[in-house]
C-alpha positions as CSV (number, residue, x, y, z in Angstrom):
1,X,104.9,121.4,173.6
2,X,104.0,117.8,174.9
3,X,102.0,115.9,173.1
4,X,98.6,115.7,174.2
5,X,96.6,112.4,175.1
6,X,93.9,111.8,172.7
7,X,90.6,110.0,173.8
8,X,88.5,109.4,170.2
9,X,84.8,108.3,171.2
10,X,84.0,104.6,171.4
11,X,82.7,104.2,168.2
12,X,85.5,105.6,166.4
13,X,88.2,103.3,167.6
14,X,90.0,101.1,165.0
15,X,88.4,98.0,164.1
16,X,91.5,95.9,165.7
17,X,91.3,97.4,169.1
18,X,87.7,96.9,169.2
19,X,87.8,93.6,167.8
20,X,90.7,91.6,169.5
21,X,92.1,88.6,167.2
22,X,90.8,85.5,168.4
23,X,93.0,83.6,171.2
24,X,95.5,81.2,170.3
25,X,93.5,77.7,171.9
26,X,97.0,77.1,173.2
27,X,96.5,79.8,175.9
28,X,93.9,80.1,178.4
29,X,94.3,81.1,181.8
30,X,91.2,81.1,183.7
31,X,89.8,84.5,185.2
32,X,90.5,83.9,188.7
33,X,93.9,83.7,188.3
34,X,94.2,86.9,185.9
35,X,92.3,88.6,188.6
36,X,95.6,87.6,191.1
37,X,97.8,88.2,188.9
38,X,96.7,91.8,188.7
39,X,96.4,92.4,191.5
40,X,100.0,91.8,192.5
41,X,101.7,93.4,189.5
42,X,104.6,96.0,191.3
43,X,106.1,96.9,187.7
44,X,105.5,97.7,184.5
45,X,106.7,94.5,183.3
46,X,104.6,92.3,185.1
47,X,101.8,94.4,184.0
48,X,102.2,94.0,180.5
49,X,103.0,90.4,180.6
50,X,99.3,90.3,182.2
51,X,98.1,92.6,180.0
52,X,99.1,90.2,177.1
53,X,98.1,87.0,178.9
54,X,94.5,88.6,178.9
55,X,94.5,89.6,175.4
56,X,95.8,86.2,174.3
57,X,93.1,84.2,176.5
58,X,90.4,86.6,174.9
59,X,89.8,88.1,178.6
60,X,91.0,91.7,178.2
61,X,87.7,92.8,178.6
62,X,87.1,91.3,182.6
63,X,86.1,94.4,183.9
64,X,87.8,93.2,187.8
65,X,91.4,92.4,186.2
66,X,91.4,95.2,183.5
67,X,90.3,97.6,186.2
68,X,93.3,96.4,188.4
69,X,95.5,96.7,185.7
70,X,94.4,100.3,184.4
71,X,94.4,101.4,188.4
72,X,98.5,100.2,188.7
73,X,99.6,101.8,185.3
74,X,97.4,104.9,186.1
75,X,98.0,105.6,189.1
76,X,100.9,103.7,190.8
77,X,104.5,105.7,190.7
78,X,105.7,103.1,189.1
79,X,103.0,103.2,186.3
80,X,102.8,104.7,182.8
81,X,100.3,107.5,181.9
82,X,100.9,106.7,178.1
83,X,100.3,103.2,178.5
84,X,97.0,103.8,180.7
85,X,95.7,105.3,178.2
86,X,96.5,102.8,175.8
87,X,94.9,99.8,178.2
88,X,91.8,102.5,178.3
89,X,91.3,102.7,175.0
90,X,91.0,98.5,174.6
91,X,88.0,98.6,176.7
92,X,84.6,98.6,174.9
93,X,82.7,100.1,177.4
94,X,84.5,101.7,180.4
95,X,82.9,101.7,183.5
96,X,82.5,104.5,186.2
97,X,85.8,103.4,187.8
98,X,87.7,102.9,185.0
99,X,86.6,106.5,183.6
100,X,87.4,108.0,187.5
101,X,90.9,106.6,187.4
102,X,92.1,108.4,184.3
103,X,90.1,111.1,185.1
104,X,92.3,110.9,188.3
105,X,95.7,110.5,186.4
106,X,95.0,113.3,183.4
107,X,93.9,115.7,186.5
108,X,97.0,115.7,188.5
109,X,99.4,114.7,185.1
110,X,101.0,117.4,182.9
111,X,97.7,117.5,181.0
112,X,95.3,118.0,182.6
113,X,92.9,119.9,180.4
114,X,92.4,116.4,179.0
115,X,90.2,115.2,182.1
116,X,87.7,117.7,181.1
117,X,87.6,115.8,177.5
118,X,87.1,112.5,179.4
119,X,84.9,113.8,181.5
120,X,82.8,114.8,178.4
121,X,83.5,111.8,177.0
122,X,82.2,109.8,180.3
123,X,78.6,111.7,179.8
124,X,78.3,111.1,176.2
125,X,79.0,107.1,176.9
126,X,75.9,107.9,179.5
127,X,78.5,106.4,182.5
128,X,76.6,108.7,185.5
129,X,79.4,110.1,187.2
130,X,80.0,110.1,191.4
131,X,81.1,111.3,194.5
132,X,84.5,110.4,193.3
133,X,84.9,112.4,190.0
134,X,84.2,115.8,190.8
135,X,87.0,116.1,193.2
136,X,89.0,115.1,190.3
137,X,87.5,117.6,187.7
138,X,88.4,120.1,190.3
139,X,91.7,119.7,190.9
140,X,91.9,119.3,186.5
141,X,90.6,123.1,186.8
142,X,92.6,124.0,189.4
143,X,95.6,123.0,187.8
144,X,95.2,124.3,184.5
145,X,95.5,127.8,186.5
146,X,98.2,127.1,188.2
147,X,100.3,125.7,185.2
148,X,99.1,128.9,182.9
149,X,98.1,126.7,180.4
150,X,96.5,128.5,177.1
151,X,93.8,126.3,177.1
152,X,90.9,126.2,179.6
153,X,87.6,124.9,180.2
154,X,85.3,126.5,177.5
155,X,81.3,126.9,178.2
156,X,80.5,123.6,177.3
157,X,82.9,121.5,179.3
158,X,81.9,123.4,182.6
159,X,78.1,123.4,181.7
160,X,78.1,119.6,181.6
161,X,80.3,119.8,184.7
162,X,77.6,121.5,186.7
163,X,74.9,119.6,184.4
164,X,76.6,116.9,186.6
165,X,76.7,118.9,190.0
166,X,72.8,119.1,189.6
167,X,71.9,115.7,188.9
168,X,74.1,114.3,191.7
169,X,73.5,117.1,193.9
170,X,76.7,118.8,194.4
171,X,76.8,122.3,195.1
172,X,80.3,122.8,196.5
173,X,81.5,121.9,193.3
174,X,79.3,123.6,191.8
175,X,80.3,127.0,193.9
176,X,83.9,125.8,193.2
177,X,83.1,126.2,189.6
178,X,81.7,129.6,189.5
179,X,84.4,130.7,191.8
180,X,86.7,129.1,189.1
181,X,85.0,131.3,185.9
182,X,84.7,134.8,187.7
183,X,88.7,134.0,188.5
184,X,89.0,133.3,184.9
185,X,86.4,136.1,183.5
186,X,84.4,133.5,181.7
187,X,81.9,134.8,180.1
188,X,78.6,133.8,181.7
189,X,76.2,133.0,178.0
190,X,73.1,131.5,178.1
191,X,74.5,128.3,178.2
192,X,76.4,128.3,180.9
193,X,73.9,130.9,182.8
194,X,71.1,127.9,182.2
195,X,73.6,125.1,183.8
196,X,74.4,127.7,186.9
197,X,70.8,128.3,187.7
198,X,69.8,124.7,187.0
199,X,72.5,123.2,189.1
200,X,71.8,126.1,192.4
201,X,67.6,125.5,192.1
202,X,68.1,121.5,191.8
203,X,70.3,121.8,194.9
204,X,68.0,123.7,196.8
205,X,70.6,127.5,196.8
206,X,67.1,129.4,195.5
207,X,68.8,132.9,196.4
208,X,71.9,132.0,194.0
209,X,70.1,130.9,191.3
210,X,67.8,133.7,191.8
211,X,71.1,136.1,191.5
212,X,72.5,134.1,188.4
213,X,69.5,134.3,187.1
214,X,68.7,138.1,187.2
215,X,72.8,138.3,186.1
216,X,71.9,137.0,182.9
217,X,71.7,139.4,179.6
218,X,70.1,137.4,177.5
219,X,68.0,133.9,179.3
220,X,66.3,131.3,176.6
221,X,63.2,128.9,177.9
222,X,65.7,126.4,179.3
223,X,66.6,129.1,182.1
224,X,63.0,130.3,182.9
225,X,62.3,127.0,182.8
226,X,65.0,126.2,185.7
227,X,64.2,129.3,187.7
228,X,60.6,128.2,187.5
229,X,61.3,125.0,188.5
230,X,63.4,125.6,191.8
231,X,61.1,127.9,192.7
232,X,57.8,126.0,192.7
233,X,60.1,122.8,194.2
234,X,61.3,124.8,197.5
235,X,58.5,126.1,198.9
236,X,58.2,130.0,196.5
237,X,54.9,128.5,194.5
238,X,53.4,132.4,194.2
239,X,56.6,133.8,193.2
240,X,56.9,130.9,190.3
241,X,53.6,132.0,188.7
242,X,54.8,135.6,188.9
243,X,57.7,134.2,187.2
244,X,55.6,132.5,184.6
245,X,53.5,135.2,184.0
246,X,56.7,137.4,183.6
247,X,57.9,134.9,180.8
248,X,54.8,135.3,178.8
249,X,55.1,139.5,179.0
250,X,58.6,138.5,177.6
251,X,57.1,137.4,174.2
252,X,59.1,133.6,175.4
253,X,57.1,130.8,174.3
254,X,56.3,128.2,177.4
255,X,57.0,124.4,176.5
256,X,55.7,121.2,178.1
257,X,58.6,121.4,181.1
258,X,57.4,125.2,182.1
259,X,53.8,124.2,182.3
260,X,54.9,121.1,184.8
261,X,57.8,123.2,186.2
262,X,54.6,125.8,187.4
């Protein structure tokens, strides 16, 4: 089997990668010109000879010529998945793009359950992500059916997928990804019942969440709490307090969010 890429979180990275040796004085190319030089790299062997020119100069962390230089080796045909992920893995604190553009790579690559693991690893670092990730995520799921792959998207990874969908308001993806777990009978839990219901009443789909909702064996005070939520939000205020007065019939205990949810 191919080995998989590994992405360890921030804080666990070797001390040397996360503390570049100080540059020799003898070598300091300004930033602009770092930034050309990226920008016109066509091989892997320019790239590198940037790539050291930027760890020599103490610059491998300018966000604009990194970015360039992860993008080519990423992405480009004539780039190196291995060594992306290398270059990634210098970088103290990716930013959205960087993230997106290996998201990108791993999705359509041989491996692509390990997008889902950056893309976990993208919310734990707090980097919000956008318009431009999902599509990627997708096509991550999408290909781990189509290459049969033992591994797939457990309850967790797809609940801080649509966690995602909510907060940036994305319900096709979010359809997408149900779609995806009744195709792959994943079992719908609390969890992942919770992050379906959240992510359909924050984007306004009442009747879906309504039906995911009602779906669910077993629903903790997090999913009340949604269903409460979009409910009073979109315009059903009576049928929320029948909902809340339900909960409390139920022997669940109301927190802080139900009380402002109703």
């Amino acid at each position: 089997m191919p080995k998989l890429f590994i992405f360890p979180p921030k804080s666990s990275i070797i001390k040397y990668l996360s503390h570049p040796p100080p540059p020799p004085p003898s070598v300091s190319p300004i930033p602009t010109s770092l930034s050309l030089l990226a920008d016109k790299c066509s091989s892997m062997r320019q790239l590198k000879q940037v790539h050291a020119q930027m760890i020599g100069s103490g610059r491998i962390q300018d966000n604009y010529a990194a970015s360039r230089l992860l993008s080519f080796c990423a992405i480009s045909v004539s780039g190196d998945i291995n060594y992306a992920v290398k270059l990634f893995n210098w970088f103290h604190e990716p930013n959205n793009f960087m993230y997106n553009t290996m998201i990108r790579a791993l999705a359509t690559s041989a491996h692509p359950y390990n997008a889902l693991l950056l893309f976990k690893e993208m919310r734990r670092m707090g980097v919000l992500p956008g318009k431009h990730t999902f599509p990627f995520i997708l096509k991550a799921c999408s290909n781990l059916k189509l290459l049969g792959f033992c591994k797939q998207p457990n309850g967790a990874t797809l609940a801080s997928v649509l966690s995602a969908c909510a907060q940036q308001e994305c319900l096709v993806l979010g359809e997408r990804i149900e779609q995806f777990m009744r195709e792959r009978a994943i079992e719908l839990g609390m969890i992942l019942g919770t992050a379906l219901v959240d992510m359909y009443a924050k984007n306004g789909a009442v009747a879906k969440a309504r039906e995911v909702f009602h779906g669910m064996q077993e629903k903790n005070i997090a999913a009340w709490n949604a269903m409460i939520h979009g409910l009073a939000v979109h315009g059903h205020g009576t049928e929320a307090l029948r909902l809340f007065q339900k909960l409390e019939k139920e022997d669940m205990i109301p927190n802080g969010i139900t009380f402002v949810a109703a």
